[in-house]
C-alpha positions as a printed NumPy array, in Angstrom:
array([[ 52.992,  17.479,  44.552],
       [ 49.571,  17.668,  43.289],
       [ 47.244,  14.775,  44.827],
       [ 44.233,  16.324,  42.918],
       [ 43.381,  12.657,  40.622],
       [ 41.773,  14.826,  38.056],
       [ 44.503,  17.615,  37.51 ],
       [ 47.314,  14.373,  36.829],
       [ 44.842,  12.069,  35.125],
       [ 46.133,  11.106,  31.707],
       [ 44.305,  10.65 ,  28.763],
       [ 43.148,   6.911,  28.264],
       [ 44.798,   5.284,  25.001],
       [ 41.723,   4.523,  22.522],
       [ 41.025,   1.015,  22.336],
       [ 41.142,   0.043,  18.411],
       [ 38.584,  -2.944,  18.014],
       [ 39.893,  -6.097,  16.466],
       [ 39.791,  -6.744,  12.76 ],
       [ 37.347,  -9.074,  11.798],
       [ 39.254, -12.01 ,   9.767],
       [ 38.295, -12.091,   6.3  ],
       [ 35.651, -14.378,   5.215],
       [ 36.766, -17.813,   3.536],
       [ 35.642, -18.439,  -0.252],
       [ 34.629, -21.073,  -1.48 ],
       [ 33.762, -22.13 ,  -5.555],
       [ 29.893, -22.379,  -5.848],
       [ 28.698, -23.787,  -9.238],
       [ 26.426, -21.669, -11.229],
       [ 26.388, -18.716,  -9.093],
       [ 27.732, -16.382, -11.591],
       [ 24.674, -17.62 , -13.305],
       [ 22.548, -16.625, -10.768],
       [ 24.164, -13.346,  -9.725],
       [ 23.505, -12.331, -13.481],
       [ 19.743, -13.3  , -13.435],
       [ 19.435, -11.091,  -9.96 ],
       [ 20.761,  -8.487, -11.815],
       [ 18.878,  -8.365, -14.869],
       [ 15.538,  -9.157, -12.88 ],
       [ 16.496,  -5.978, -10.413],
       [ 16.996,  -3.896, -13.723],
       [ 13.71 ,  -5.494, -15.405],
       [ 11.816,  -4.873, -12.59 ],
       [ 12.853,  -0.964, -12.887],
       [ 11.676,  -1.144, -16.481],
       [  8.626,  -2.373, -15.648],
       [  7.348,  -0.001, -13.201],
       [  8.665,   2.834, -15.485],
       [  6.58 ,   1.052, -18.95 ],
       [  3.711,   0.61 , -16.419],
       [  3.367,   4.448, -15.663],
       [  3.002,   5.091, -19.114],
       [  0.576,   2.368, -19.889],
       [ -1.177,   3.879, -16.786],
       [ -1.217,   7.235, -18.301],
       [ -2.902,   6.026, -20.872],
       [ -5.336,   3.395, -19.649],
       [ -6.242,   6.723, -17.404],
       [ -6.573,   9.389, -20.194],
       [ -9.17 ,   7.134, -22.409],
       [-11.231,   6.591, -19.45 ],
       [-11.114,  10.058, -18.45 ],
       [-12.246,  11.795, -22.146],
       [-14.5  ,   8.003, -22.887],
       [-16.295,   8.946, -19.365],
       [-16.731,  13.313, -19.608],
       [-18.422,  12.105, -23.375],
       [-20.347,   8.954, -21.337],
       [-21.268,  10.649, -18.323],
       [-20.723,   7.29 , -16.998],
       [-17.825,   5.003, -16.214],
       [-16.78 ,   3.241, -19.773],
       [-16.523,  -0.868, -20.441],
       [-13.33 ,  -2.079, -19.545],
       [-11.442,  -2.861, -22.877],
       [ -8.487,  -5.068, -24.718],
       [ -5.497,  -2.662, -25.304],
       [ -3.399,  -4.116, -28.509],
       [ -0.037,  -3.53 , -29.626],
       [  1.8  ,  -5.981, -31.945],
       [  1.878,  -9.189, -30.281],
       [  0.714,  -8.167, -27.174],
       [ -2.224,  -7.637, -25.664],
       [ -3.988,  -7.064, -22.413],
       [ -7.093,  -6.828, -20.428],
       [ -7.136,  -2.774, -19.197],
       [ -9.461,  -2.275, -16.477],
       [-10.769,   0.37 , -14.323],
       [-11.682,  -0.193, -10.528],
       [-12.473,   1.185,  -7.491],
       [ -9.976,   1.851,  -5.068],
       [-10.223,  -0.909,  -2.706],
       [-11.966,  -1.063,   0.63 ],
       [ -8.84 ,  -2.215,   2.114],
       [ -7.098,   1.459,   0.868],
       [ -8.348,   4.16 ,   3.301],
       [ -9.239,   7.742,   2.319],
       [ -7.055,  10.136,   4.299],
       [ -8.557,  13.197,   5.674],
       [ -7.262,  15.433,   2.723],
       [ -8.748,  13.311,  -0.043],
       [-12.035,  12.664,   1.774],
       [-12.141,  16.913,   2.002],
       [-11.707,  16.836,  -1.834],
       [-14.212,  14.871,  -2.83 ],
       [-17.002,  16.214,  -0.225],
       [-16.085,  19.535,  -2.024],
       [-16.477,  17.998,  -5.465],
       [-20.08 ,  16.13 ,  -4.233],
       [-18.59 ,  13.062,  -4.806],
       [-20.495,  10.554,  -2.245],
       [-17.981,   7.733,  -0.165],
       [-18.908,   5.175,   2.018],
       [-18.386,   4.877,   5.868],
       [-16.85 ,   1.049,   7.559],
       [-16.873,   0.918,  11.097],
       [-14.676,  -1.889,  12.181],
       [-15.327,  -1.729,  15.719],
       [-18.736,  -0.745,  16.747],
       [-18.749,   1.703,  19.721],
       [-20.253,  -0.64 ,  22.567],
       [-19.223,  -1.078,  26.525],
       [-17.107,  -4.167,  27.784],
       [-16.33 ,  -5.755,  31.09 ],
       [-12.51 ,  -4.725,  31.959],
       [-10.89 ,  -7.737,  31.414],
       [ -9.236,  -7.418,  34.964],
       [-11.862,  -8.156,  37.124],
       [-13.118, -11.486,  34.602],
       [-10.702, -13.572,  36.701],
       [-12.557, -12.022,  40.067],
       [-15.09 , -14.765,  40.734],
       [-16.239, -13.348,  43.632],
       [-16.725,  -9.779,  41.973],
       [-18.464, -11.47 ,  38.898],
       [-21.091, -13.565,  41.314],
       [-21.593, -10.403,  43.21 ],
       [-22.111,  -8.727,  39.596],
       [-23.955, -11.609,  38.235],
       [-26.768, -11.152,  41.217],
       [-26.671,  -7.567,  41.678],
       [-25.843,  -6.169,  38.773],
       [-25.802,  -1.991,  39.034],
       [-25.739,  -2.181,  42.936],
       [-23.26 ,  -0.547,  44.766],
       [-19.763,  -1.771,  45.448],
       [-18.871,  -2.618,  41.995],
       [-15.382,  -0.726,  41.079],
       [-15.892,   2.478,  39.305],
       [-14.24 ,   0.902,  35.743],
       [-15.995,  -2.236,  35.798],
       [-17.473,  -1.315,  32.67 ],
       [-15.098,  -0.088,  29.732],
       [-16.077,   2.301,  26.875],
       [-14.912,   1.242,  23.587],
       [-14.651,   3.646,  21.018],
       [-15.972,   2.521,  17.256],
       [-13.07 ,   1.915,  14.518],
       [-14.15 ,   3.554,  10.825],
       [-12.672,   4.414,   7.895],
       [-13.616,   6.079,   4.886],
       [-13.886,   4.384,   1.743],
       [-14.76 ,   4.256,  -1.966],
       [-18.01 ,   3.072,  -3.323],
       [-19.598,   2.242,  -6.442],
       [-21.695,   5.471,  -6.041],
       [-18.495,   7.824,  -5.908],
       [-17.454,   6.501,  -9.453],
       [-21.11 ,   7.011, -11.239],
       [-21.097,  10.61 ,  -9.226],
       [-17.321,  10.735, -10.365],
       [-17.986,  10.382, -14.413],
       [-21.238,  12.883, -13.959],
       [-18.958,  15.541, -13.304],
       [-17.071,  17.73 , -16.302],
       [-13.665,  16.484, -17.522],
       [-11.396,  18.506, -15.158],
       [-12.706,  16.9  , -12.676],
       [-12.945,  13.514, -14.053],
       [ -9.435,  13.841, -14.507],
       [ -7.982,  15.574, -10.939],
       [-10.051,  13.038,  -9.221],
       [ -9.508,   9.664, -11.1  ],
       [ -6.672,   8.883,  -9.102],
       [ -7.888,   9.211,  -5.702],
       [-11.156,   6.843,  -6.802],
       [-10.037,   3.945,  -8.879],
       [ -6.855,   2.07 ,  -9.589],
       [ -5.968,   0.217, -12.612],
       [ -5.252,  -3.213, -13.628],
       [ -3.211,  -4.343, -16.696],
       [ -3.427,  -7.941, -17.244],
       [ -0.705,  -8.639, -20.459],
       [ -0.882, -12.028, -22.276],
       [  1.743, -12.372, -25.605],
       [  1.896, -14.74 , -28.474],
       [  3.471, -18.216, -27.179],
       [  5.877, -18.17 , -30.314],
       [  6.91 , -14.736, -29.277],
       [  9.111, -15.37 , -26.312],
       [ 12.418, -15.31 , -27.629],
       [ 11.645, -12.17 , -29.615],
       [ 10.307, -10.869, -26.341],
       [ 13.618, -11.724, -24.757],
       [ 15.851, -10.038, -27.473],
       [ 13.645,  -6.51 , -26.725],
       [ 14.374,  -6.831, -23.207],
       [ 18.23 ,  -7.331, -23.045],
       [ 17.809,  -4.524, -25.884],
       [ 15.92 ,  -1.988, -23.431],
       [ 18.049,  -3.569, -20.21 ],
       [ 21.558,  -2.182, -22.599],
       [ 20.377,   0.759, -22.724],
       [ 19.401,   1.925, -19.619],
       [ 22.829,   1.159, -18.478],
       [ 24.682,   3.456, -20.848]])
């Protein structure tokens, strides 16, 4: 007879978790209603960001051949079509939008200046550990930089900065030729598309979107 647990051991039946009961349903008014307005806004909101790209493109590509002719950053302007019409500006990427290391390589290659934001300055601190040490901070207080004090007492801390765009990289951006006006554009502004369209135009307006939502679902 083998006593050896591990030669006889069996192999332990796998445990099949309980099915989960199915969910009661209950009638909600109006939420076939709603389900249908999630949907179209999900598929709207597709169609937007894919008719903003090409306004975009656009928007982009007058500034860029308006500013190699300029040599300096055009007016903003009123883009028209139809019924529609907008306020199409060009700005600076925002301080809030950091450079990354790549971009800020670009456009030290291409002379184009940017600006420096230090959020923390570089300075020395008390460690916070010994603030509760009243003792330590009299002794500190009336001798301070004699001998005794612990050897990180004083804390280094190391300045915070970021790279950013300024109003000088765009006039040094639309002095350069069109190429470069163009490869760089991107990196240095951002654009803003503010539409506005005629207040008897709405159900028209309607009409071209279910047109444009039926046929991206074909």
């Amino acid at each position: 007879m083998n006593n050896n647990l591990f030669a006889t051991a069996t192999v332990a039946p796998e445990k099949k978790s309980a099915k989960k009961g199915a969910k009661a349903e209950i009638q909600i008014a109006g939420l076939e209603v709603y389900a249908a307005l999630d949907a179209a806004y999900k598929t709207i909101e597709a169609l937007k960001k894919d008719a903003r790209e090409a306004i975009d493109a656009q928007i982009k590509g007058y500034f860029v051949k308006e500013g190699a002719a300029l040599q300096a950053q055009p007016a903003n302007f009123r883009g028209v079509d139809s019924d529609a019409s907008a306020s199409c500006e060009l700005k600076k990427r925002s301080s809030r939008s950091a450079l990354n290391e790549q971009e800020v390589q670009l456009l030290e290659e291409a002379g184009i200046p940017v600006e420096t934001l230090q959020d923390k300055p570089e300075t020395f601190i008390i460690n916070p550990a010994y603030l509760s040490d009243t003792k330590l901070m009299n002794k500190v207080g009336e001798a301070l930089g004699k001998m005794g004090l612990p050897v990180d007492f004083i804390q280094k801390q190391e300045a915070v900065t970021t790279t950013v765009v300024s109003e000088a990289s765009l006039a040094a951006l639309f002095e350069k030729q069109l190429a470069d006006i163009e490869a760089l554009l991107p990196i240095l502004t951002i654009t803003s598309v503010k539409p506005t369209l005629a207040a008897d135009k709405t159900a028209e307006a309607l009409r071209l979107v279910a047109e444009k939502i039926a046929e991206s679902t074909k």
